[in-house]
C-alpha positions in Angstrom: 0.0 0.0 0.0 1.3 3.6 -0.7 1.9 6.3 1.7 0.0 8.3 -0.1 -2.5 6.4 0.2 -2.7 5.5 3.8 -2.8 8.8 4.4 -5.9 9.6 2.2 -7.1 6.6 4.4 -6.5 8.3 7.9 -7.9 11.9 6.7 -11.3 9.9 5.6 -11.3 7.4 8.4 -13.3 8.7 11.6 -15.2 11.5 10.1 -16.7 8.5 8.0 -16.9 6.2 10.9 -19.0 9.3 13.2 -21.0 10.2 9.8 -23.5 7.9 11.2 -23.3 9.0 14.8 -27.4 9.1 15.8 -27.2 12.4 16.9 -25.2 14.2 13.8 -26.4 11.8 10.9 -24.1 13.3 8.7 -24.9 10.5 6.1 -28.1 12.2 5.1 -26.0 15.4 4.1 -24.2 13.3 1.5 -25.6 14.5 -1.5 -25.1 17.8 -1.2 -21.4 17.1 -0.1 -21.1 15.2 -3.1 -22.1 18.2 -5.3 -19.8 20.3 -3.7 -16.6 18.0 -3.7 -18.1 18.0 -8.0 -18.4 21.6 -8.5 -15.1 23.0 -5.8 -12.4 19.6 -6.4 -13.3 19.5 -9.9 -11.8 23.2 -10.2 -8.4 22.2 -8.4 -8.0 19.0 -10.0 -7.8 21.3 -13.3 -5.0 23.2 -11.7 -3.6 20.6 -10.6 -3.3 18.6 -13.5 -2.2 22.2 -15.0 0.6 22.6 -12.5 2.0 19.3 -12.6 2.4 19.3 -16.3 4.1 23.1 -16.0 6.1 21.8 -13.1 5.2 23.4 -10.1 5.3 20.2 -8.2 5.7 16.6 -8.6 4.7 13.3 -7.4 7.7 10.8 -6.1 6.4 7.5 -7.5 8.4 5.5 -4.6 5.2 6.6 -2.3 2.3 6.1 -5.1 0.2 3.0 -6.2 1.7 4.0 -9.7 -2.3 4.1 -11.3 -2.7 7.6 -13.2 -6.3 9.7 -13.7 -5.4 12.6 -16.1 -1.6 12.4 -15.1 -1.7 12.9 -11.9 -1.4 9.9 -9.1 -4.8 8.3 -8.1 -4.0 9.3 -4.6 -3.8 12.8 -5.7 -7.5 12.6 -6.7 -8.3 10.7 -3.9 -7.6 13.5 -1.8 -9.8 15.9 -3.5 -12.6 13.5 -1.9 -11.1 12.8 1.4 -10.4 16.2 2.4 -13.3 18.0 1.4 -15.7 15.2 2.7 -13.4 15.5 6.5 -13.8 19.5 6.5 -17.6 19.4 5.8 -17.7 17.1 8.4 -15.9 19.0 10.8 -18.1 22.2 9.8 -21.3 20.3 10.6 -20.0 19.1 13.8 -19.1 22.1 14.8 -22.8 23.3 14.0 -23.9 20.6 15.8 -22.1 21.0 19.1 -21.6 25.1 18.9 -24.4 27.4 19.3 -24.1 30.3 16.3 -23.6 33.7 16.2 -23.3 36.2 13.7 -20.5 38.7 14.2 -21.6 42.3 13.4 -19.4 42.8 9.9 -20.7 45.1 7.4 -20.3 42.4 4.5 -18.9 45.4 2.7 -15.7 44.8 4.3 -15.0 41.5 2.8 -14.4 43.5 -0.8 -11.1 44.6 1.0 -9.8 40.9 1.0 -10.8 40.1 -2.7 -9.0 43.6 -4.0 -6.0 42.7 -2.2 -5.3 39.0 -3.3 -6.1 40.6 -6.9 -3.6 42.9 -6.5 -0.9 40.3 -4.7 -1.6 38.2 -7.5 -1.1 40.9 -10.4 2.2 41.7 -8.1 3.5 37.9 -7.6 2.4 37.0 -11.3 5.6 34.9 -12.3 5.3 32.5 -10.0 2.7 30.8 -10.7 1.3 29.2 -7.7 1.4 31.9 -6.1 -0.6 33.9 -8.3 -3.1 30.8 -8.5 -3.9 30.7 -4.8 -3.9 34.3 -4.4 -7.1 34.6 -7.0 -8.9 31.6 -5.4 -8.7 33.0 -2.5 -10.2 36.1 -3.6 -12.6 34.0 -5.6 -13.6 32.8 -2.3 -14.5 35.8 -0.8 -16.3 37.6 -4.0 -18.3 33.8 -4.6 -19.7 34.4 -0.6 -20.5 38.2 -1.3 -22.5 37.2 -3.9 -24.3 33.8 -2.5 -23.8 33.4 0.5 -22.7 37.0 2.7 -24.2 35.5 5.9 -21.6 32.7 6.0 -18.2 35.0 6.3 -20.2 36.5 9.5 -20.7 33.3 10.5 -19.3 32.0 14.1 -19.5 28.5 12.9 -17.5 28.8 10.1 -14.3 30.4 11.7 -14.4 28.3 13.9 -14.4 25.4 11.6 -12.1 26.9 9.3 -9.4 27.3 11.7 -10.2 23.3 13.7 -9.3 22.1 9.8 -5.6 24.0 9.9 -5.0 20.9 13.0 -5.0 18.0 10.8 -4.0 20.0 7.6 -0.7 20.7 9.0 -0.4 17.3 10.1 -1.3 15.7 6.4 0.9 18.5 5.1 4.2 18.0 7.1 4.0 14.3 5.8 3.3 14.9 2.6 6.4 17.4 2.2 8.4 15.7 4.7 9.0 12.1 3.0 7.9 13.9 0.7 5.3 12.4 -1.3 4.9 15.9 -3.2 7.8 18.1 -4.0 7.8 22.1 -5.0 9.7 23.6 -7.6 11.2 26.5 -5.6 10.6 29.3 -9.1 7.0 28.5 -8.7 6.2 30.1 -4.9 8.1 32.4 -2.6 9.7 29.2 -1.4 9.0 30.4 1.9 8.4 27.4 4.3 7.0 26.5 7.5 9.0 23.7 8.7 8.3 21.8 5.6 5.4 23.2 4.1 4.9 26.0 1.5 3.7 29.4 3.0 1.4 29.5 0.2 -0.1 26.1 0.7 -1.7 27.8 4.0 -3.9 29.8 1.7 -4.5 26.7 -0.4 -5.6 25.2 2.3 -8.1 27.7 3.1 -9.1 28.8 0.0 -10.3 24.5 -0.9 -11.8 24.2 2.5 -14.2 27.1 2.6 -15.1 26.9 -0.8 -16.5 23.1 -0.3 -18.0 24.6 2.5 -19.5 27.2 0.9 -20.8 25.2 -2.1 -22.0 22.5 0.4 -24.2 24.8 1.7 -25.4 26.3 -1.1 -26.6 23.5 -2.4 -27.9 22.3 1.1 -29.9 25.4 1.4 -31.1 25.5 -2.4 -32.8 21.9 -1.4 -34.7 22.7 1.5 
């Protein structure tokens, strides 16, 4: 078994063991998780794919199953379901066990955030992952202005947002430790925390509250 793989395995694990808790029933949510992981992975699978072939980082096969979906690893793609299917969990448990509360933002405020990681990403526009997780990351924040303004004042979210950083600097470290994925230096500020790309911080946050944001969206469109 790849290490890649046993860690898709372990990020999936107990959030899919508690999805049929009695009290959360995650399970019934799964459609709507499903359409999200469609609509948001589908996106950075398409940069991914994009990034790999440009050379922004790369795969070592010693830790892969060697099986391939659109050149990348099937680990790789994997993960684009683990992850987002853990942090929706995570989001939803932290609904269920934490009472919400809006805080008082003018949702006017949240344009200050899109114009600056438009302008970072005009500024860092040579290096090329930089640039592309600087405009998702203002994607984020002008897609919630326009569907969904409630959710950036949203208690609940922060919270959830920043319980997901715990194991995602835990899956990252190992992942760039081994390493299972490697960075080419010219395509980031090859800044790093202990092992991991600064930028991959806002990658990180950019994927997980645009799952959440399309999970809900589509939750709410249903009922």
């Amino acid at each position: 078994m790849s290490t890649y793989l046993i860690i898709n395995i372990f990020i999936i694990f107990f959030p899919l063991v508690f999805s049929f808790d009695k009290n959360l029933q995650f399970f019934r949510n799964a459609k709507y998780v499903l359409a999200s992981i469609l609509v948001v992975s589908s996106a950075y699978i398409l940069w991914d794919v994009i990034a790999a072939k440009r050379g922004d980082w790369a795969f070592n096969p010693e830790h892969l199953l060697g099986i391939y979906f659109l050149d990348l690893p099937l680990e790789e793609v994997l993960f684009f379901i683990t992850v987002p299917y853990a942090c929706i969990f995570i989001f939803e448990t932290v609904r269920f066990y934490t009472k919400e509360k809006e805080f008082p933002f003018n949702k006017n405020l949240f344009l200050i955030p899109v114009i600056i990681f438009i302008a970072l990403a005009l500024i860092f526009n040579k290096q090329s992952y930089t640039f592309t997780v600087l405009l998702y990351s203002g994607a984020f924040f002008l897609l919630a202005l326009l569907f969904n303004s409630t959710l950036l004042n949203s208690k609940v979210f922060w919270i959830s947002i920043l319980i997901c950083f715990v194991p995602f600097l835990i899956v990252n470290y190992f992942l760039t430790a081994i390493p299972v994925v490697t960075y080419n230096n010219s395509a980031f500020s090859a800044i790093r925390v202990i092992t991991i790309p600064l930028e991959d911080f806002l990658y990180s946050f950019s994927m997980v509250s645009l799952w959440i944001l399309f999970y809900e969206f589509f939750r709410t469109k249903r009922q």
